[in-house]
N, C-alpha and C positions, 0 to 999 in steps of 0.2 A: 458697595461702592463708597461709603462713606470712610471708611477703611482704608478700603485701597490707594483715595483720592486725599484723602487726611482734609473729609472737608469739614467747614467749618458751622457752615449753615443751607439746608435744604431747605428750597423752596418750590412745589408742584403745585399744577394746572390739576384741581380734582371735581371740574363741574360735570365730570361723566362717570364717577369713582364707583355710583349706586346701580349696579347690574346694566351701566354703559350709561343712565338716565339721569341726571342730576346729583345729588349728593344728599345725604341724612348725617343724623349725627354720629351713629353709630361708625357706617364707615370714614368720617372723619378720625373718630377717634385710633379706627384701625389704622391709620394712616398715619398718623402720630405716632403711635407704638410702631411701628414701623422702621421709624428712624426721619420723616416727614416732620421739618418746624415750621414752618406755613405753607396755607392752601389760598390760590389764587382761583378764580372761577370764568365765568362766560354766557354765553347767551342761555347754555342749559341749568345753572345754577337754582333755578328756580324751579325745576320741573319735578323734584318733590315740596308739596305746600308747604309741607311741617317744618321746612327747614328755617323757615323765615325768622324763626324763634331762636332758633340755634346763630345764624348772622347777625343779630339785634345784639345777641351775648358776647359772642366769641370776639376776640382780640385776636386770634390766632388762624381766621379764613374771612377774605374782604371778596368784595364782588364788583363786575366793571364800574370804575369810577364816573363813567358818561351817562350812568342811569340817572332818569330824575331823580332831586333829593325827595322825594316823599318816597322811594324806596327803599327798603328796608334791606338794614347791614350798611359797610362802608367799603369805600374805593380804595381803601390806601391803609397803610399799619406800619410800623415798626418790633424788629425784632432784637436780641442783645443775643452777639454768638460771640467769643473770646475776647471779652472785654473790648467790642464791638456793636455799634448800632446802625442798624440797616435798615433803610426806608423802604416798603413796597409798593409798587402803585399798579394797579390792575386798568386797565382799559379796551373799549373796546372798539372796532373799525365799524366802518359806516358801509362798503361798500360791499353788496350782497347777501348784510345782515341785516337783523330786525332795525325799524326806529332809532334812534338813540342821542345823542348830544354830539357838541364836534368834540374827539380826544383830542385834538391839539390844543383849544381854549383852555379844556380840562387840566390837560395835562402843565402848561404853564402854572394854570395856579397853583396845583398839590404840588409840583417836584419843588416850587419854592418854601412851602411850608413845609416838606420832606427834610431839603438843605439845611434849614435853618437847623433840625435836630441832628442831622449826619452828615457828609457826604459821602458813603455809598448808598446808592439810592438800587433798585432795582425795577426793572418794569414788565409785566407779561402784559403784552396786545395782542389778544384776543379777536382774529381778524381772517376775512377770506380770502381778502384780496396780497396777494402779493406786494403788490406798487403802492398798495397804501401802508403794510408794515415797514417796506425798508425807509418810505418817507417820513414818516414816524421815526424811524430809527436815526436818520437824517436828522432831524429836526431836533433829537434833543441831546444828537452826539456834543461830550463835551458837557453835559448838564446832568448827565446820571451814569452810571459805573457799569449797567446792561441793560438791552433791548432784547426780549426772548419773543418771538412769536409761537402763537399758540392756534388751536380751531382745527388745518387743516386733515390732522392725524398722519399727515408723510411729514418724515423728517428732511427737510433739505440741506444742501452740502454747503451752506455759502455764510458759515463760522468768519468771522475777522473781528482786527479791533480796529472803529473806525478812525480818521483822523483825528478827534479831540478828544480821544482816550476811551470809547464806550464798546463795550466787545458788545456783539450783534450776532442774530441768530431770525431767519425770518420763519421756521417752524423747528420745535421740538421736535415733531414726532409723537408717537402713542406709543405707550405703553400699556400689552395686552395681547389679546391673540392674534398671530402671525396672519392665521389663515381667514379664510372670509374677505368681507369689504369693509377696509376700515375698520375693523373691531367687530360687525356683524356677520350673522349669518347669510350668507352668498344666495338662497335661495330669493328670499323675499326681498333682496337687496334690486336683483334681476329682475324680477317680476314690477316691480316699482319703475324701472324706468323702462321697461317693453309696452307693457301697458297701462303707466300712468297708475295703478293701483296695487294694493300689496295688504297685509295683514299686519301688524305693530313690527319692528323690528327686535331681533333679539342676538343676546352677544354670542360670539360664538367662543363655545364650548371647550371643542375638539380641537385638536392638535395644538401646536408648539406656540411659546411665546415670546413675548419682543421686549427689550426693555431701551428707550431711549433717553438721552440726557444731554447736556452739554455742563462742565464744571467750567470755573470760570476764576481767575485768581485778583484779587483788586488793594491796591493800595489802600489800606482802611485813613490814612492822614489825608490822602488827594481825594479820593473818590476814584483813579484812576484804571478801568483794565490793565490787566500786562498779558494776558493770554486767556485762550480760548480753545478749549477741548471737548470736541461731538464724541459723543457716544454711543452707540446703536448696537446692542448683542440681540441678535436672532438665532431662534433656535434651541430658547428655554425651555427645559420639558414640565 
């Protein structure tokens, strides 16, 4: 993709990278060598312990910036891709998620210390709700160069750039296996909501896989989008 796209700088959602459950650092690193220059995160970001040590370190994977600050790691980064710097900000929605701060007060304050060092700025919101990513998206069009949503695992089709220059995307999509529920095995997924109970969830294995993205092209002097391209190949073996 990076190839074909002649892109500049890769940015992924990897808080489910670790056998569907949080992240380590190992598969970070995989993810790096990959061709991956940062990793944004989400409500599972935490779900292995150990990592906490590896976020306190790294420069190169932040976690939702609306966590309190006495949690550990950061909301927000910068990276240099062709004589370029690119602000990141990770955040997370409030509605049908855990706890967490408001991202809109959040987000005011980092995207202004983000400007200050660039303007392209970029943002994954982390979010269930629909109506609160595109408002989000709403809110800081014109103030940062993309709005990506992330959570849901379906990618949706409603790619644009908005009025004040910010190409938008309310879900990526997952990247993983095709078949199952969302990345899991279909069994225990079933069982979970017939009867309320189920056994841990696990990724599924078998069959073919998905890879989604959106590439995104920006004026590094404006901050400006100028276009916006989904990308969904199903049917990876």
């Amino acid at each position: 993709m990076r190839e074909q796209y002649r892109v500049h700088a890769c940015i992924a959602n990897g808080e489910n990278a670790a056998g569907g459950f949080g992240l380590t650092a190992q598969t970070a690193d995989e993810m790096f060598a990959s061709g991956v220059d940062f990793i944004t995160g989400g409500n599972h970001i935490f779900d292995k312990r150990d990592f906490k040590e590896y976020l306190e370190t790294s420069d190169r994977v932040i976690r939702p910036a609306n966590y309190p600050p006495s949690v550990p790691g950061r909301g927000a980064g910068v990276l240099s891709a062709n004589g370029c710097t690119i602000g990141v900000l990770n955040l997370m929605g409030r509605t049908f998620m855990p706890p967490i701060d408001d991202p809109f007060r959040c987000a005011d304050e980092l995207v202004t210390d983000l400007r200050a060092a660039t303007p392209v700025v970029i943002v994954d919101v982390h979010a269930e709700a629909t109506s609160e990513k595109v408002a989000i998206g709403r809110y800081l069009d014109g103030r940062v160069s993309c709005v990506f949503g992330t959570h849901t695992h379906v990618q949706t089709a409603d790619e644009q750039i908005l009025p004040g220059g910010t190409a938008y995307i309310s879900d990526l999509g997952m990247t993983g296996p095709t078949e199952g529920v969302i990345g899991m095995e279909a069994a225990a997924v079933l069982e979970r909501f017939q009867t309320g109970i189920s056994e841990r969830f696990s990724v599924q294995k078998s069959g073919t896989k998905q890879f989604c993205a959106v590439v995104v092209a920006v004026d590094p002097s404006s901050g400006k989008a100028s276009d916006i391209r989904r990308i969904f190949m199903k049917g990876i073996a």
